[in-house]
C-alpha positions in Angstrom: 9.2 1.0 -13.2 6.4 1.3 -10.7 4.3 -1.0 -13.0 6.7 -3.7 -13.4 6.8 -3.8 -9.5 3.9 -4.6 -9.2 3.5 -6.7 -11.7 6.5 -8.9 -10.3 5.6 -8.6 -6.4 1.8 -9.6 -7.1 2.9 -12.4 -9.4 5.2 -13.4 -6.2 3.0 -13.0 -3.8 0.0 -14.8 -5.5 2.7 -17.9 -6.2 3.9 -18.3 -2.9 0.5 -17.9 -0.9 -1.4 -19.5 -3.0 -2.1 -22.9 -0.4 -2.5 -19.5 2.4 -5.5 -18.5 0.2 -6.9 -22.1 -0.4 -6.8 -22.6 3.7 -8.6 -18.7 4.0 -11.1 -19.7 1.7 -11.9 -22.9 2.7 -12.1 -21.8 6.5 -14.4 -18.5 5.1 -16.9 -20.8 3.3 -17.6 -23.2 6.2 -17.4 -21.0 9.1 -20.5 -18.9 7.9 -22.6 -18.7 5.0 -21.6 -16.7 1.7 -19.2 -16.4 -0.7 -15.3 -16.7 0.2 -14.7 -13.4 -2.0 -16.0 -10.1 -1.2 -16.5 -7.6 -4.5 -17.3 -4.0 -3.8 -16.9 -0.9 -6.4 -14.7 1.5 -5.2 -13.0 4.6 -7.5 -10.1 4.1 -8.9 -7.3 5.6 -11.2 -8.8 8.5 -13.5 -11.7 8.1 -11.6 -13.5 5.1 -12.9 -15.2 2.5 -10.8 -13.7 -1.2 -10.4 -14.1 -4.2 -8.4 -11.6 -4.5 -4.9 -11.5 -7.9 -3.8 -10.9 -9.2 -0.5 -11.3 -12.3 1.6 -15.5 -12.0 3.0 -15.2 -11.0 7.0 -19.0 -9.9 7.5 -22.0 -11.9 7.7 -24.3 -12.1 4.6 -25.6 -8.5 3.4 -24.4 -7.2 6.4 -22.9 -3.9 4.1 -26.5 -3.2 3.4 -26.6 -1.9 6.9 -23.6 0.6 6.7 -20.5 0.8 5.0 -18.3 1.5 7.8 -17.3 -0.6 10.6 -17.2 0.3 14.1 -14.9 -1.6 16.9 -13.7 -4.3 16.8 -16.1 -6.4 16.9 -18.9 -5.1 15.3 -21.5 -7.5 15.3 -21.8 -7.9 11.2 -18.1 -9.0 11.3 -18.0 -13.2 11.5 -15.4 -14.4 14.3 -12.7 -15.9 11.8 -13.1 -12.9 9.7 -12.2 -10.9 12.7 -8.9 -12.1 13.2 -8.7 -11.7 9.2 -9.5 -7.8 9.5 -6.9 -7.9 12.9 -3.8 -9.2 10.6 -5.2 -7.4 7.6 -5.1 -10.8 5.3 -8.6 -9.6 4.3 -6.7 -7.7 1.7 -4.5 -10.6 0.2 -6.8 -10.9 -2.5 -6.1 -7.6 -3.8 -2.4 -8.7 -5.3 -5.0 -9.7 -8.6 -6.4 -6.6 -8.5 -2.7 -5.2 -8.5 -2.0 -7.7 -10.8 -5.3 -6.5 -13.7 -3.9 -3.2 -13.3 -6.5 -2.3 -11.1 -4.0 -1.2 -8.4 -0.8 -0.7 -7.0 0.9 -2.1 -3.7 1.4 1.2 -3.0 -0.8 4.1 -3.6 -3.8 6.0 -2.1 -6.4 3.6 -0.4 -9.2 3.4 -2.6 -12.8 4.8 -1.6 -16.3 4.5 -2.1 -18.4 6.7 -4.6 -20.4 8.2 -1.9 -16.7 9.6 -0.1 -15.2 10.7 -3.4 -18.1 12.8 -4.2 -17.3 14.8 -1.0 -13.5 15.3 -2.6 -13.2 19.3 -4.1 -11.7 19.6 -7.6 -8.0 19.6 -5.8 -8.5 16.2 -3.9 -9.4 14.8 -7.7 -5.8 14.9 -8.3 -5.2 11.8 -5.8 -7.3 9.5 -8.7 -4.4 10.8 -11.2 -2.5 7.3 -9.5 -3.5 4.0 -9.3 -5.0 3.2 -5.7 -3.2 1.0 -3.8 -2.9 -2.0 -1.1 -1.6 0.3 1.7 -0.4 3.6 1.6 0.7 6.6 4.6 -3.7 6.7 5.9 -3.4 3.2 6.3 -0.9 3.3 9.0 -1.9 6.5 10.0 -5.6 5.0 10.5 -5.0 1.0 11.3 -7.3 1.2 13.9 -10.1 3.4 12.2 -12.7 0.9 13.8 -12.0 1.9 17.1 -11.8 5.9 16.8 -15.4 5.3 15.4 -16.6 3.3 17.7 -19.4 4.5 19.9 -19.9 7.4 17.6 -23.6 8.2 17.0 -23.1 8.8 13.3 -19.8 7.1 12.3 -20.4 8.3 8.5 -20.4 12.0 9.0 -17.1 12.1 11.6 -15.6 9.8 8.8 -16.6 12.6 6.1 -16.1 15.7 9.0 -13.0 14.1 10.4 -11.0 11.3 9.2 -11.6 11.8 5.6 -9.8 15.1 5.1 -6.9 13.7 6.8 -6.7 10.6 4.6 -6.8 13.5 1.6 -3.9 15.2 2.9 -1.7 12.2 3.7 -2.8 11.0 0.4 -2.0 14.3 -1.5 1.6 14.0 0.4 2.4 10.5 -0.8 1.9 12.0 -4.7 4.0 14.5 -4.2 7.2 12.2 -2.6 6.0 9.2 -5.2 9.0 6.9 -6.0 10.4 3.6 -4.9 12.1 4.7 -1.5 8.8 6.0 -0.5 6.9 2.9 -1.4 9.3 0.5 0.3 9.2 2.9 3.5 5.7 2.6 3.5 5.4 -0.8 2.8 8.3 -1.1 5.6 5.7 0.8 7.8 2.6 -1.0 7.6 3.9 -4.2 8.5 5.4 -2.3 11.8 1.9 -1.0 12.0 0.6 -4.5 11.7 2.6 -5.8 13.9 2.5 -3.2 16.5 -1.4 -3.4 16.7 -1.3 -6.5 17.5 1.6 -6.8 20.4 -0.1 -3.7 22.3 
């Protein structure tokens, strides 16, 4: 059931933003130099490595220097692909990945290599789902950016701090796992959105 969801809302939402994502990418690859789609590897279901995809927001490089932003307006971040990160349509690009199989709308946020290998043999149960476009941390966390910002060493309160969190929210949502609780969270994070940006 979950599957077919997915299968049926990416398929949707690909369809009917399809010109959106033609206008994103056009505006990405003449407001700075690079490509209009960002790859990165990040761990997914059963703990096996795959490509996210999202619309590029930083300069060139620029995740050579760090892997986490900090503020809003971290200096690798290009000005459109601020407002991008702000409304989260960074992300839109991920309804293929949902669409491969890859993800889910709904599931635990997928990480980095060098976070999961900080997860104990019980936080290893969270890769038993397929990751997914938003999930309870994402609302939780929507702005991460600024609770790092002027933090001397962003990655280790990440790892000491946030990270642990994220497990446990993540941990939560696999144990309430069913369609009210996707739509509720789905319901939530564009509140979340929303709310960010009205403040």
């Amino acid at each position: 059931m979950k599957r077919f969801f997915d299968i049926i809302m990416s398929s949707f939402g690909i369809l009917v933003l399809s010109p959106f994502f033609l206008l994103i990418g056009f505006i990405v690859l003449i407001s700075s130099k690079g490509p209009v789609i960002y790859r990165q590897s990040r761990v997914g279901r059963h703990n096996e490595d795959f490509q996210i995809l999202k619309f590029r927001t930083m300069y060139l490089n620029s995740d050579e220097k760090g892997l986490i932003t900090v503020g809003d307006r971290d200096p690798r971040v290009t000005n459109f692909g601020y407002y991008l990160r702000k409304f989260k349509l960074d992300e839109l690009p991920q309804l293929f990945n949902v669409l491969f199989g890859d993800m889910s709308i709904v599931g635990p946020r997928p990480e980095v290599r060098k976070y999961v290998n900080h997860y104990t043999e019980e936080d290893l149960k969270i890769l038993q789902v397929r990751p997914g476009i938003t999930d309870y941390a994402s609302v939780a966390f929507r702005n991460e950016n600024e609770m790092l910002k002027g933090c001397i060493n962003p990655d280790r309160k990440y790892i000491d701090e946030i990270l642990p969190t994220k497990l446990a929210l993540n941990k939560k949502y696999i144990e309430e796992v069913g369609f009210a609780t996707d739509c509720k969270i789905i319901l939530q994070t564009f509140f979340s959105i929303f709310k960010l940006n009205h403040q």
